[in-house]
N, C-alpha and C positions, 0 to 999 in steps of 0.2 A: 137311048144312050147318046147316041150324035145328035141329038135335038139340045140334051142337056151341054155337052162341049160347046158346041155355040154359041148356045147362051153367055154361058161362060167366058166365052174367049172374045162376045162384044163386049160384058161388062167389063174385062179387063182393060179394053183398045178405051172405051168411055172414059173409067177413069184417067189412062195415062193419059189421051188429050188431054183431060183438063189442068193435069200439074203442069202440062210443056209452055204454057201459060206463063207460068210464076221463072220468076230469072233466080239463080241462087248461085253460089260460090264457097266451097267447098275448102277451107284451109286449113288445114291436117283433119282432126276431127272432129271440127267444129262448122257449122255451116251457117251462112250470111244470104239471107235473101233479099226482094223486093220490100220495101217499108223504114226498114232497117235503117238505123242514123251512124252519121259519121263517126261518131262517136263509140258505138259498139261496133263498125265495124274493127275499128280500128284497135280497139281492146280484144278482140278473135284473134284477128288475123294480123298485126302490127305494123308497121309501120311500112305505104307503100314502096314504089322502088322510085315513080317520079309521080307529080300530080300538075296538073293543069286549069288554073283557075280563068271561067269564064263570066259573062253575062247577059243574056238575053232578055229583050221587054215580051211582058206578057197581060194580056188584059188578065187581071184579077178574077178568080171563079169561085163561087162559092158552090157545095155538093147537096142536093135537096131530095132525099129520096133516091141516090143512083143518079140522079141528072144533074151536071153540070150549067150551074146560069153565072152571066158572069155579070158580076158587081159595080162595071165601072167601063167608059169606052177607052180612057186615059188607061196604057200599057203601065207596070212597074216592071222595075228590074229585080229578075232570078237570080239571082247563084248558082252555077254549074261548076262544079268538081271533076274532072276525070280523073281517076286512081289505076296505077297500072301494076301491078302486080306480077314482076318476075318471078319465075318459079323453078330456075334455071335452065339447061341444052336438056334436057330430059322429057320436061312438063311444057305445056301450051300455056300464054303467059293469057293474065286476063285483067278486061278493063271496066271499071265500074262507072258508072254515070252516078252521081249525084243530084238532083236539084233541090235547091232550099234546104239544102240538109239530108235528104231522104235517100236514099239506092229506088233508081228506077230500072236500072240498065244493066246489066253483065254480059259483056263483049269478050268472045274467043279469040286471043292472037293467034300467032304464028308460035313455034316454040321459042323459050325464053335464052338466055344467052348467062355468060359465066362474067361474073362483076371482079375487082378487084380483093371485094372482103371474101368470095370464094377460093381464096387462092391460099 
């Protein structure tokens, strides 16, 4: 009987490692993870509270089998998004990373604060 609980209670530790992996974001009850485009986030979850447009150069990579090779030694410039998502004094506010369009990133703030359309 405690052979089998063990078992058990690694297959479970197994799986949750490998979802803590994937970034996702949770707004009401809809949820946005890793992959996901600007686009649908933004159809879930509406419109952020600020966003923050960047850019950084990036040598070009192409994906072959799981392996990253990259195409060119001349960098291009990305698109970086950051989307911040108040969720007012209650809830922890959270911050998305985009690049090229995509959700790589979902960052925990601090909790979120009370805006003027709350009032």
């Amino acid at each position: 009987m405690k052979k089998s609980t063990a078992i058990f209670a690694m297959a479970i530790a197994a799986l949750w490692a490998q979802g803590a992996d994937a970034d996702s974001f949770r707004c009401g009850t809809r949820l946005v993870s890793d992959g996901d485009s600007t686009d649908k986030v933004a159809a879930l979850c509406g419109p952020p509270s600020s966003v923050q447009h960047r850019e950084v150069l990036q040598r070009p990579i192409s994906w072959y089998s799981g392996r990253p090779y990259y195409t060119s030694y001349e960098p291009v410039p990305i698109p970086i998004e950051y989307w911040v998502y108040n969720l007012g004094p209650n809830k922890l506010m959270r911050r998305l990373k985009f690049e090229d369009g995509l959700l790589v990133d979902v960052e925990t703030l601090s909790h979120g604060y009370y805006t003027e359309r709350d009032d």
